[in-house]
C-alpha positions in Angstrom: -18.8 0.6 -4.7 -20.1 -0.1 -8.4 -23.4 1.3 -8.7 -23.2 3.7 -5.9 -25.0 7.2 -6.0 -22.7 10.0 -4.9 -23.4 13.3 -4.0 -27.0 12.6 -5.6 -26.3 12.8 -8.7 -22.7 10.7 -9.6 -23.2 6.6 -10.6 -20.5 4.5 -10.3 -20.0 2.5 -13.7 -16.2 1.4 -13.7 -12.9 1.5 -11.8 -10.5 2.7 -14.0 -7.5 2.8 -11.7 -6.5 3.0 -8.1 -3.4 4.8 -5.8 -2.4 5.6 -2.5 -4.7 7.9 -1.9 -8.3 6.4 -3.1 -9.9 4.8 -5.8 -10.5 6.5 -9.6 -14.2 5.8 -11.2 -15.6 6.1 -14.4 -19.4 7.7 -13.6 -22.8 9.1 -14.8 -23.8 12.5 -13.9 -27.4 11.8 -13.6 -28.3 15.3 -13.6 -26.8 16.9 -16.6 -26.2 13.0 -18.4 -22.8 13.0 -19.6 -19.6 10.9 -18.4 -17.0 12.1 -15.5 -14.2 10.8 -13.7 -15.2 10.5 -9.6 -11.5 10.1 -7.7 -12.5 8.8 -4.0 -10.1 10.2 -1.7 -10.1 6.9 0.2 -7.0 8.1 2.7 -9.5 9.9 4.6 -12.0 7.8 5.4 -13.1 7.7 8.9 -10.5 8.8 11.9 -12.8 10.5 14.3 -12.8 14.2 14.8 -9.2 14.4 13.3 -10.8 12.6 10.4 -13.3 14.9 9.8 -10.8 17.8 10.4 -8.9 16.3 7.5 -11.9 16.0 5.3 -12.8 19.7 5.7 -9.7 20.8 5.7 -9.4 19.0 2.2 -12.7 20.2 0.9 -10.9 23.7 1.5 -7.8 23.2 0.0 -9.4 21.3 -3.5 -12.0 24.0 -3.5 -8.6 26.2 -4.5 -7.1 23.7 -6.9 -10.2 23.5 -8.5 -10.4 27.2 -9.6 -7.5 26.4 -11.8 -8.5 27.2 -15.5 -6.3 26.3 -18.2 -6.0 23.7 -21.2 -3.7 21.6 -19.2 -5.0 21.2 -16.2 -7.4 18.4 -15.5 -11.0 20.5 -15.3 -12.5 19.3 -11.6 -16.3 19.8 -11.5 -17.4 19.4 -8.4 -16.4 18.1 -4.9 -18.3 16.5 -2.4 -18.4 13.5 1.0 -20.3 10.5 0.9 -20.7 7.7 3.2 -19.0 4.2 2.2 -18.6 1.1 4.4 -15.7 2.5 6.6 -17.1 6.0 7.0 -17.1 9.6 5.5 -14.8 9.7 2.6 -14.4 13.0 0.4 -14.1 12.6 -3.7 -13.6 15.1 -6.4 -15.6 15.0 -10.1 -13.3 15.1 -13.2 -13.8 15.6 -16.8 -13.6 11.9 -18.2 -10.4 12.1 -20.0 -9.1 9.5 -23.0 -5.5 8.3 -23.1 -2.6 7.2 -21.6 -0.6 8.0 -18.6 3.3 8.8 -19.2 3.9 6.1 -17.0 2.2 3.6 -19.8 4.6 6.2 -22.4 7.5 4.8 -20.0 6.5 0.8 -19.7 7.4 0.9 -23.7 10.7 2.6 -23.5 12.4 6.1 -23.6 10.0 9.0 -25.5 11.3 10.7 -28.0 13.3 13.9 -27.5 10.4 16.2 -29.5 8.0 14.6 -27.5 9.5 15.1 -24.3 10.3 18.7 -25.0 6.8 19.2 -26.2 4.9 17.1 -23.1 7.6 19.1 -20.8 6.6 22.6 -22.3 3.0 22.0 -21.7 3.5 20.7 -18.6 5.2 24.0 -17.6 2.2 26.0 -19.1 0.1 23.8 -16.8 2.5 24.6 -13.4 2.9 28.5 -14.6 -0.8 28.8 -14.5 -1.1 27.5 -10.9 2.2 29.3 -9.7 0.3 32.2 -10.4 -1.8 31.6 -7.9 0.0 30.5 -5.5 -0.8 26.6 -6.0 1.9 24.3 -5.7 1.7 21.0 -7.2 3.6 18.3 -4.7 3.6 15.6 -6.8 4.9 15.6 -10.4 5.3 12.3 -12.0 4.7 9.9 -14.6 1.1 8.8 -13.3 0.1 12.3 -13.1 0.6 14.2 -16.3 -1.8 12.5 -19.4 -1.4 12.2 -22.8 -4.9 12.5 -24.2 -6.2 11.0 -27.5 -5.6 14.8 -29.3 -1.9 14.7 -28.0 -2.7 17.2 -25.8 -1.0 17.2 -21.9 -3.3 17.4 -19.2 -1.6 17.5 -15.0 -3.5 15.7 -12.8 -4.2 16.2 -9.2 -3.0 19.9 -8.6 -2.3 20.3 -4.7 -4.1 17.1 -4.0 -1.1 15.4 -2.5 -1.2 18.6 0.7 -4.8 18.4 0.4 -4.7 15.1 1.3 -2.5 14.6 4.1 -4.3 13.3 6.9 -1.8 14.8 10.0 -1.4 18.3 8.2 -2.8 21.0 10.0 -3.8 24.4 9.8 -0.4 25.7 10.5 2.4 22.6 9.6 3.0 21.4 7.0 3.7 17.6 7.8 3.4 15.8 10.3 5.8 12.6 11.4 5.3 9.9 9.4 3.5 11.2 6.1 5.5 12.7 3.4 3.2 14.8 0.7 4.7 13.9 -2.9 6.2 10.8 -4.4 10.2 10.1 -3.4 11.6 9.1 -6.1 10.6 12.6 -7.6 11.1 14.7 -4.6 13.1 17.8 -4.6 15.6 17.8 -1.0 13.7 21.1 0.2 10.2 19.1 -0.6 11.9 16.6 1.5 13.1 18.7 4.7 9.2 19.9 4.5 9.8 23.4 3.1 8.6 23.2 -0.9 8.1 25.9 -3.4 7.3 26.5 -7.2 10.6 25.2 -8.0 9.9 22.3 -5.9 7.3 21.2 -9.2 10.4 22.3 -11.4 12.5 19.5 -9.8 10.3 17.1 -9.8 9.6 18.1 -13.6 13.3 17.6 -14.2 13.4 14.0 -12.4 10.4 13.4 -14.9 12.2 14.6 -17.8 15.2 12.4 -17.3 13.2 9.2 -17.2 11.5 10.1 -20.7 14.6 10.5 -22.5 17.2 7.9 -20.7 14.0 5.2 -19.6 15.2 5.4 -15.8 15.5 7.2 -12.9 18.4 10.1 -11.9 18.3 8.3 -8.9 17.7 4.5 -7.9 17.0 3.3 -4.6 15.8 0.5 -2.6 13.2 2.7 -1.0 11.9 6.3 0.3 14.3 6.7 2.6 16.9 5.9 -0.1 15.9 8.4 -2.7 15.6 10.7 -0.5 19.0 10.7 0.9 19.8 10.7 -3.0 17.9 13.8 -3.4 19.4 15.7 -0.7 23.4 14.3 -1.2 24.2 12.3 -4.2 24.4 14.6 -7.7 23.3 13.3 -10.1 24.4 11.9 -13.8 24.6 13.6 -16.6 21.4 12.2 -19.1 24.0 11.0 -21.7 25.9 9.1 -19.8 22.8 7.0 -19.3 21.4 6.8 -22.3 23.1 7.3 -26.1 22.5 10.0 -28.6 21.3 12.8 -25.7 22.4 16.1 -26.9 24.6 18.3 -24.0 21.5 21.0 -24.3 19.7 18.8 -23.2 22.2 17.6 -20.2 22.4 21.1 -19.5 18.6 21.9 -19.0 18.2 18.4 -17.1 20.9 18.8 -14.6 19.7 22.3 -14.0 16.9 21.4 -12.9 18.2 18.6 -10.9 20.4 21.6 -8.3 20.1 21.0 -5.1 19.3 24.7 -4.3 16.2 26.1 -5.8 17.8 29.1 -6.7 20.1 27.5 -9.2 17.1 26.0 -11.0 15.2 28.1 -14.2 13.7 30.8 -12.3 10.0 29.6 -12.9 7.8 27.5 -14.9 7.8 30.0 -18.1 11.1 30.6 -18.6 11.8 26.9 -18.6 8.4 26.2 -21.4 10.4 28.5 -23.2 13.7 27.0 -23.1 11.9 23.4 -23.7 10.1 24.7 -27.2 13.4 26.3 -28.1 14.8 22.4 -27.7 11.7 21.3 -29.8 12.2 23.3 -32.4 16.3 22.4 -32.8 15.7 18.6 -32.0 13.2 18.2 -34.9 11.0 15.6 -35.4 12.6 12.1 -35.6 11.2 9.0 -35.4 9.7 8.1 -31.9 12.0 5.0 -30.2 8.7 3.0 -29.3 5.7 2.6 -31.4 2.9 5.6 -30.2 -0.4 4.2 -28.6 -2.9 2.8 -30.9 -5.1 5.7 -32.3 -9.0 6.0 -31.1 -11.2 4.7 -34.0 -12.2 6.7 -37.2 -15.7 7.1 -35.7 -14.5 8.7 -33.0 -16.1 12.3 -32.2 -12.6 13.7 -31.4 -10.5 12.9 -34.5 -13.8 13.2 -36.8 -14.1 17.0 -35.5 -9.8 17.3 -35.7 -10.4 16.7 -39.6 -13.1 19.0 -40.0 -11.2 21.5 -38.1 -8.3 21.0 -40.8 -10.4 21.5 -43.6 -11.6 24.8 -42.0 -8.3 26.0 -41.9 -7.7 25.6 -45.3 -10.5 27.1 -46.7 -10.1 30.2 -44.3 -6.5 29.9 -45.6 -8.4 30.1 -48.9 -10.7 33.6 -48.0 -7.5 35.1 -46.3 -5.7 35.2 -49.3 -8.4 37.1 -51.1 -8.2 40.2 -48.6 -7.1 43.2 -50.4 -6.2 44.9 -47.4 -2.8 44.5 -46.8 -2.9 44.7 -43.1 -5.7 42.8 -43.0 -4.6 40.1 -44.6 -0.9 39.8 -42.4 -3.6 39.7 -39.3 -6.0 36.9 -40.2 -3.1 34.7 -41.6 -1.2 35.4 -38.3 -4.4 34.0 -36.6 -4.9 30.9 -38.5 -1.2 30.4 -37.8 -2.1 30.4 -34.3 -5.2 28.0 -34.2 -3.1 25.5 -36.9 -0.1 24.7 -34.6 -2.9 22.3 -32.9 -3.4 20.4 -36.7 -0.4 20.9 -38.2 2.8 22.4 -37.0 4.9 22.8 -39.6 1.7 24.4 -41.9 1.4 27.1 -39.1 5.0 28.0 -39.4 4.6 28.3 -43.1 1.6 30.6 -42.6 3.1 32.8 -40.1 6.1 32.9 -42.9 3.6 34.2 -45.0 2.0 36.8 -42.5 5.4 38.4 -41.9 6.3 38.6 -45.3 2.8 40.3 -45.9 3.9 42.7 -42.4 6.8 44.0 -44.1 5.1 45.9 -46.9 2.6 47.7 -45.0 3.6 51.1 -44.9 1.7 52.5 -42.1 5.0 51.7 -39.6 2.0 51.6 -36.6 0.2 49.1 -38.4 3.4 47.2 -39.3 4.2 46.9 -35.8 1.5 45.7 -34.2 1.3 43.1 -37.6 4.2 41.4 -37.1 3.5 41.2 -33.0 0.2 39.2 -33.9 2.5 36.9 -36.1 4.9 36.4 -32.6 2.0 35.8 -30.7 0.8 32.5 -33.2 4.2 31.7 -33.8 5.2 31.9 -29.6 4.1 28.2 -29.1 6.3 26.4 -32.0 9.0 28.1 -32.2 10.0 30.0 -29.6 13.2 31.5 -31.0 11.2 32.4 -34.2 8.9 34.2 -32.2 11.3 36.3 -30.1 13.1 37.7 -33.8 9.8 38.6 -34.9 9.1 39.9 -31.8 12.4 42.2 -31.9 11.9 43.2 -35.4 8.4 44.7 -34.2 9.5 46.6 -31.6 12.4 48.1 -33.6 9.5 49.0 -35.8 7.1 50.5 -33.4 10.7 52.5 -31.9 10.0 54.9 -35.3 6.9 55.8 -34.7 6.8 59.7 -33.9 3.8 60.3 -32.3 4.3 58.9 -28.6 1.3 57.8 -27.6 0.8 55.2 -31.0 4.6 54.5 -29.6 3.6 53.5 -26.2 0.5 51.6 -27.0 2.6 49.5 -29.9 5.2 48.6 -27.9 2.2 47.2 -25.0 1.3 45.2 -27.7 4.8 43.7 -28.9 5.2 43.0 -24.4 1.5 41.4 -24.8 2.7 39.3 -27.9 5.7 37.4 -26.2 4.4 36.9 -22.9 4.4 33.5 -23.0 7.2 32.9 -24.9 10.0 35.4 -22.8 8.4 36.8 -19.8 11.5 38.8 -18.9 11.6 39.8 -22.3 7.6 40.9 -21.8 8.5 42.9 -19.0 11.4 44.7 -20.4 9.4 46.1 -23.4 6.4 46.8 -21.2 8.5 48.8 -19.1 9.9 50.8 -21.9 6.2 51.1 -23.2 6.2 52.7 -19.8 8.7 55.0 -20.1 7.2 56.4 -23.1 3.8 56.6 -22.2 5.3 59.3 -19.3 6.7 61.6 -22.5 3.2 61.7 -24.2 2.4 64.9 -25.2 -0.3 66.8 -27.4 -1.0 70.1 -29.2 -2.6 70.8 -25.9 0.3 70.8 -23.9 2.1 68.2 -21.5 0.1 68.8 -18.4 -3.6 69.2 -20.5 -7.0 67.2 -19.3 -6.5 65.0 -22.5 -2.8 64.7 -22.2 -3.2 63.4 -19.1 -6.2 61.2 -20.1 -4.1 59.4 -22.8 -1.5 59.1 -20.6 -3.5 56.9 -18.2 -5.6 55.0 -21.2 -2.1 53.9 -22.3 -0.5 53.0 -18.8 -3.9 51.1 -18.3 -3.4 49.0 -21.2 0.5 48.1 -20.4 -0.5 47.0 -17.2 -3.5 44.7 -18.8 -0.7 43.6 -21.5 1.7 41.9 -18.7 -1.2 40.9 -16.5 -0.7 37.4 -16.8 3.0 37.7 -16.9 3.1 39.4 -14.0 0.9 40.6 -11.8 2.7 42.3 -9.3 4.2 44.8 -12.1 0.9 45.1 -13.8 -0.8 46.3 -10.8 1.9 48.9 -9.9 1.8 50.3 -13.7 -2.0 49.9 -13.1 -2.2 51.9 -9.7 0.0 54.4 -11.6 -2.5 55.3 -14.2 -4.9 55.2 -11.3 -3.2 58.4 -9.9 -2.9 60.2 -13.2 -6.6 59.5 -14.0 -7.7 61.0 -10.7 -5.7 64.4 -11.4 -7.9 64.7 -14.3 -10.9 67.5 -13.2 -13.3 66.8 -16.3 -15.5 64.4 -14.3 -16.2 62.4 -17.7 -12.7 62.2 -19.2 -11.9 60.9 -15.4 -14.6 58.7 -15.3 -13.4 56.7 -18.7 -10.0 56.8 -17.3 -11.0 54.9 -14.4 -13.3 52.6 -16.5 -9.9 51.8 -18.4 -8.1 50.9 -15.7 -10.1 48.8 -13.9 -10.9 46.7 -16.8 -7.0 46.2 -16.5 -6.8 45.7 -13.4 -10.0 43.1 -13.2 -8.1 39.3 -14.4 -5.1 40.2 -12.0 -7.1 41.6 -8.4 -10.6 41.7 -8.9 -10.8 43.5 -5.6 -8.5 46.5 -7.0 -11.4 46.8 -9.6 -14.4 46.9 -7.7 -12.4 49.2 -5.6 -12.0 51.7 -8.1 -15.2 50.8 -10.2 -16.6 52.7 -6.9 -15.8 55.9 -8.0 -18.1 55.1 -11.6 -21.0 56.9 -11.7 -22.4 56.8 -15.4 -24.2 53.3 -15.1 -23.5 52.2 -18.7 -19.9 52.1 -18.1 -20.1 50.6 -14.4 -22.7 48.1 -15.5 -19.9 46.4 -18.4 -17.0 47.0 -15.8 -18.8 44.6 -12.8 -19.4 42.5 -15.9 -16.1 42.5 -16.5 -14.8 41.8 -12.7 -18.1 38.9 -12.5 -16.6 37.0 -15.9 -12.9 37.6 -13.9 -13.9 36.2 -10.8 -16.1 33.2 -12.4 -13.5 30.8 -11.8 -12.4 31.2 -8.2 -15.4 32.5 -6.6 -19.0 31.1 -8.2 -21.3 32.9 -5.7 -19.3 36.1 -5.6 -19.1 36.2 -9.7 -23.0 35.8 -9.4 -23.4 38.6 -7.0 -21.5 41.3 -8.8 -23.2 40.6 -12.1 -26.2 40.8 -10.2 -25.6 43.9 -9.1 -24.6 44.8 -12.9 -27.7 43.5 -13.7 -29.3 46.0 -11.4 -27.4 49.3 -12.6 -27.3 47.9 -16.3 -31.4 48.9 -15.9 -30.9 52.5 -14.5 -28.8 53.4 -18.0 -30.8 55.5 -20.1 -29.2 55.7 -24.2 -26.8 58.1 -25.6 -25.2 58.2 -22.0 -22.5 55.9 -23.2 -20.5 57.4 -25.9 -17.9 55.1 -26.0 -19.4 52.6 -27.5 -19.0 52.0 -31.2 -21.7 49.6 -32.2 -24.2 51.6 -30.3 -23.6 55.0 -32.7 -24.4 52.6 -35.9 -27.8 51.5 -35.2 -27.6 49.3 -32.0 -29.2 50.1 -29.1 -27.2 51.0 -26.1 -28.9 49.4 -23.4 -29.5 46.3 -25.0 -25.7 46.0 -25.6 -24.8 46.8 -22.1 -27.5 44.2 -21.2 -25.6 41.6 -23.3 -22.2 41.3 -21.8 -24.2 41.3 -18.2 -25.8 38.4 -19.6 -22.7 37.0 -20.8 -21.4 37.3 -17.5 -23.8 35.9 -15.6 -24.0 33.0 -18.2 -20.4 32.1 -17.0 -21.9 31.4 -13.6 -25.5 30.5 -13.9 -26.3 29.8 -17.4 -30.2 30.0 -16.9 -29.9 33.6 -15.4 -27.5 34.6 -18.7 -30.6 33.2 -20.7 -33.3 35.1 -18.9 -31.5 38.3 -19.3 -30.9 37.9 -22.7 -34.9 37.4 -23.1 -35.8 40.7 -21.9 -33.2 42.5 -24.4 -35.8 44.4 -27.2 -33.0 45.3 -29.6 -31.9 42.0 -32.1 -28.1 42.9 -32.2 -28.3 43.2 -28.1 -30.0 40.1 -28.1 -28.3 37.4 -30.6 -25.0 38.9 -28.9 -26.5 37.9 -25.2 -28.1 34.4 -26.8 -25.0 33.2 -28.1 -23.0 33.9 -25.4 -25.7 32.0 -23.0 -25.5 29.3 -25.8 -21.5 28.5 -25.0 -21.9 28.5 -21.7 -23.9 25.8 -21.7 -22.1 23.8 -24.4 -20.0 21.4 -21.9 -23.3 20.6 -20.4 -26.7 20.4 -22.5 -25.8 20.1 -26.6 -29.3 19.8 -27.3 -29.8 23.6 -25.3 -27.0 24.8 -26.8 -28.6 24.3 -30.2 -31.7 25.7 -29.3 -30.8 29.1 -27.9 -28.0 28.9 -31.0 -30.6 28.5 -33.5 -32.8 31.3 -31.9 -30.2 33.9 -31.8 -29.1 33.1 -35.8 -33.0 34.0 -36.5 -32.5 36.7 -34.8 -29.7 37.9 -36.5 -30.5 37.2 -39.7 -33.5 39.6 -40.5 -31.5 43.0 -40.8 -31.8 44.1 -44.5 -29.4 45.6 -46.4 -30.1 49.1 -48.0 -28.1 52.0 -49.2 -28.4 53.5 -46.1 -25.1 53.6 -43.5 -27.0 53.0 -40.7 -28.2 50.1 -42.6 -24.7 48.9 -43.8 -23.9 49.0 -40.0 -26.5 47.0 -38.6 -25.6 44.4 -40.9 -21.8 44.3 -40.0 -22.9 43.6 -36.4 -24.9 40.7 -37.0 -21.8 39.7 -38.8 -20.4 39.9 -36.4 -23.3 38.5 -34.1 -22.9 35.6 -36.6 -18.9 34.8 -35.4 -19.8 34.3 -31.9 -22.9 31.7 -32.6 -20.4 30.1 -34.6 -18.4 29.9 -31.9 -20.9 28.9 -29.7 -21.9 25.5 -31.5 -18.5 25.0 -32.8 -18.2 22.3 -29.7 -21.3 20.8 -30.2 -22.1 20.7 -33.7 -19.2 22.0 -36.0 -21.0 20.8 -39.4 -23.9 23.3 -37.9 -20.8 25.7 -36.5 -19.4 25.9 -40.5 -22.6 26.0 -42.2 -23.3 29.2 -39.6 -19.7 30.4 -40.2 -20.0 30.4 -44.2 -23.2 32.4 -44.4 -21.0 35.1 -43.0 -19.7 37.6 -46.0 -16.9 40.0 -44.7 -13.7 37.9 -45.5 -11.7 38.3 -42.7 -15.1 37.6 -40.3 -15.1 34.4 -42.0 -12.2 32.9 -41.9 -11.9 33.9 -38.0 -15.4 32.2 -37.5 -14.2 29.0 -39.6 -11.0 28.5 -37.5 -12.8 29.1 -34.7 -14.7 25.8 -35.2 -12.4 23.8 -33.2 -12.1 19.9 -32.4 -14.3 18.9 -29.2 
């Protein structure tokens, strides 16, 4: 098949590997002219009508997988059928990925215990994102989970294992004869035909016991035999395979290893959580095997990883100029966050630092939410770390006296730890809850604006634990729903709503435009259907494009001075042209050429740079060349605002500041000498070093 054109627009160049299921090509996208990975599905070529039931039916089901957004899933482009020699075959178009599969890790010998604890967290993160919505995984295992060139984990083919069993249909499962996963790594319910999330949670734990022993729980001279294993032999404790295994980490293995999935971790974040609490006690010994060799000095990657620690240290540098006290503790907390990628036990150190900082601000509000930023950074090291800071933050926001500060902080601290302790989210939320229902006012407990902050602050719990969980979020969110609607001011109502369908729009987009409905002032519907379009991006393309079209639409009916809420817009920006902007920035996400004709016809400069850079990372991944253009054209732009005594002045200047972080962020992929260079012409300290950290490795 070298050389072959697919869909139109994918040449063949190299096989690169090849399964059970099909064939895996390195190829050209022809149209946009960068590299991809093309995975034939091979197992569905041909086979009649059945066949081309499959092949739909598999179209369908990868058309769900690949909605999945996160760092550590494998990013699928496109889909598509071609025609080969034996017939119709279906094939899926990858990022092009560098590194090595764990089963190359495993050829040289057990991994390290960091390592594994590290790989396993990630690969959680990876699962917990899919559980979310519903997607299972089927097939865990060493050939599917990548260690790329960065050391970062990426999980391969999500769902594609169901997807691609030819005798499935619409309402079973299986059929006789084809079993969807790998036996060896099976979990007994996976086996009998019924999986579920903690189905991927076994096989995670049959995955984990290879890396640290070097063999299987179970061995077998075939399916039939690990499967019997699976579903009636227990299995041995890690230690007794290999030497120097600690019992924490015979306990967490053999957990996972239960027969019923009840007796496993609950889900896929509790056990990331338990995994980095293992990293962080294990340490960081020597590996057993030597690591893979390292990509060569000229490579883009680890060129772009150096500059990216040099940025951090020299926003380290600016942070530790801030006067402000609280200012300070929140820019070192987020450099702590972006280092743990360079340098892990640097981050730590800065988050030390950040806390230390949190404990002498005396504003006990400010304090609070301080020391939750510093959890938050912290959450992915060291997970233990995170959850004291986490507690000592929510004792603080506990002596706040005014309730509705009270509420609000507490959302934040639940917000903080979400993915480090998402029971431990949820309990705070729901005590965030609890107070938000005791807010009161000079006006009384039952006043229009009593009742107003009430539902702002039950709007923002419920956007807090949205991606911890969504079921809870939307109850909390339907809750603030009610209280908005027993406001009578029409405007206080209004903004109520607004609120809470912003919430409500990353967990059920269709809650939002249900309630965005009842909007009438077009500014603020115009920015919530941009909202719920940027939400929906991912899953649904050609719904994302039609809401911010119709944003697009109402965005042009707003006359200024309508929208109060909106802070830039009282300091010298005009309202429209804002409202405009994060339309265009929506429908950038989706079609990046109707983003940039949006942002053309915006008249004000701060409207317009905002709009331009935004169009300009959308396109990053796909024309560098574009992405410097519209960069470049949005930093001239932004750059001819004067300062003068005036305020108004003064004002317009801090936007374009602020104008300026986001083109940084922009090029930062494509160009990060260009991104820094952009990034250092900025002069508010703390806008600086968040723009020079954002400058991250491609």
């Amino acid at each position: 098949m070298r050389d072959q054109l697919f869909g139109g627009r994918y040449r063949l160049l190299r096989q690169m590997g090849e399964g059970g299921m099909g064939q895996v090509w390195e190829a050209r996208d022809e149209t946009l002219g960068r590299l991809v990975a093309v995975k034939v599905i091979a197992l569905l070529v041909g086979g009649g009508s059945r066949g081309d039931e499959a092949r739909a039916r598999f179209l369908r089901e990868a058309r769900i997988t690949a909605a999945l957004q996160h760092p550590n899933v494998v990013t699928v482009h496109d889909l598509g059928e071609t025609d080969t020699e034996d017939g119709r075959a279906p094939f899926l178009v990858m990022e092009l990925l560098r590194g090595e599969a764990l089963d190359a890790v495993l050829r040289r010998g057990p991994a390290a215990l960091p390592d594994t604890a590290r790989w396993g967290a990630e690969i959680c993160d990876a699962l917990a994102a899919a559980h979310e919505t519903r997607v299972l995984h089927r097939d865990i295992k060493p050939s599917n989970v990548l260690i790329t060139t960065a050391s970062t984990v990426k999980v391969l083919d999500f769902g594609i294992a169901r997807a691609a069993d030819p005798s499935a249909t619409a309402n079973h499962l299986t059929q006789t004869g084809f079993i969807v996963g790998t036996p060896p790594y099976m979990a007994p319910e996976q086996a009998r035909g019924f999986p579920e999330a903690r189905s991927d949670l076994y096989a995670l734990g049959c995955l984990l016991f290879e890396l640290i022993t070097g063999r299987l729980p179970f061995e077998a001279p075939d399916a039939v035999g690990y499967l019997t294993a699976h579903l009636s032999q227990e299995p041995p404790a890690p230690s007794s395979v290999a030497a120097g295994i600690p019992p924490e980490w015979d306990e967490l293995v053999l957990t996972l290893l239960r027969k019923e999935p009840g007796q496993r971790y609950a889900s896929a974040s509790a056990l990331a959580q338990a995994l980095r609490r293992l990293e962080s006690r294990t340490g960081h010994g020597p590996s057993p095997h030597p690591p893979p060799p390292k990509p060569p000095e000229t490579d883009n990657a680890a060129r772009a990883l150096r500059a990216w620690a040099g940025n951090i240290q020299q926003a380290l540098g600016i942070a530790r100029t801030i006067a402000d006290k609280t200012t300070k503790a929140q820019v070192l907390a987020e450099i702590a966050g972006v280092a743990v990628a360079v340098d892990r036990d640097e981050a730590r150190r800065i988050a030390a630092d950040a806390e230390r900082i949190a404990h002498t601000i005396t504003n006990t509000k400010d304090k609070a939410q301080t020391l939750a930023s510093v959890a938050a950074a912290i959450g992915t090291v060291d997970a233990d770390e995170a959850l004291r800071i986490a507690r000592d933050a929510e004792r603080t926001a506990h002596t706040i006296t005014n309730t509705k500060d009270k509420a609000q902080t507490l959302a934040s601290v639940a917000a903080a730890i979400g993915t480090v302790d998402a029971d431990e989210a949820l309990r705070i939320a729901r005590d965030a809850e609890r107070t938000a229902h005791t807010i009161t006012n000079v006006f009384g407990s039952n006043s229009q604006r009593n009742r107003k902050d009430k539902a702002l602050v039950l709007a923002g719990i419920a956007a807090a634990i949205g991606t911890v969980d969504a079921d809870e979020a939307l109850r909390i969110a339907r809750d603030a729903e009610r209280t908005a609607r027993t406001i009578t001011n029409t405007e206080k109502k209004e903004k109520a709503l607004t609120d809470v369908a912003m919430a409500v729009a990353a967990v059920d987009a269709g809650e939002a435009l249900r309630i965005a409905q009842f909007t009438t002032d077009s500014g603020s519907k115009a920015l919530l259907l941009a909202t719920i379009a940027t939400a929906v991006a991912a899953v649904d393309a050609g719904e994302a494009l039609r809401i911010a079209r119709e944003a697009e639409r109402i965005a042009h009916t707003f006359t200024n001075n309508a929208l109060g809420g909106l802070l830039l817009a009282r300091f010298g920006a005009d309202q429209k042209s804002l409202v405009l902007a994060s339309v265009a920035e929506a429908m950038a996400a989706v079609d990046a050429g109707e983003g940039l004709r949006i942002a053309q016809t915006i008249s004000d400069n701060a409207g317009k740079a905002l709009a331009l850079a935004s169009v300009a990372g959308a396109v990053a991944a796909v024309d560098p060349d574009e992405t410097l253009r519209i960069a470049r054209e949005a930093e001239r732009i932004a750059h001819p605002i004067t300062h003068n005594e005036t305020f108004q002045a003064a004002m317009q200047a801090a936007i374009m500041e602020l104008v300026l972080v986001s083109i940084a962020a922009a090029v930062a992929a494509v160009d990060p000498d260009e991104a820094r260079r952009i990034a250092q012409a900025i002069t508010d300290e703390a806008l600086q070093a968040s723009a020079l950290i954002g400058v991250a490795p491609m």
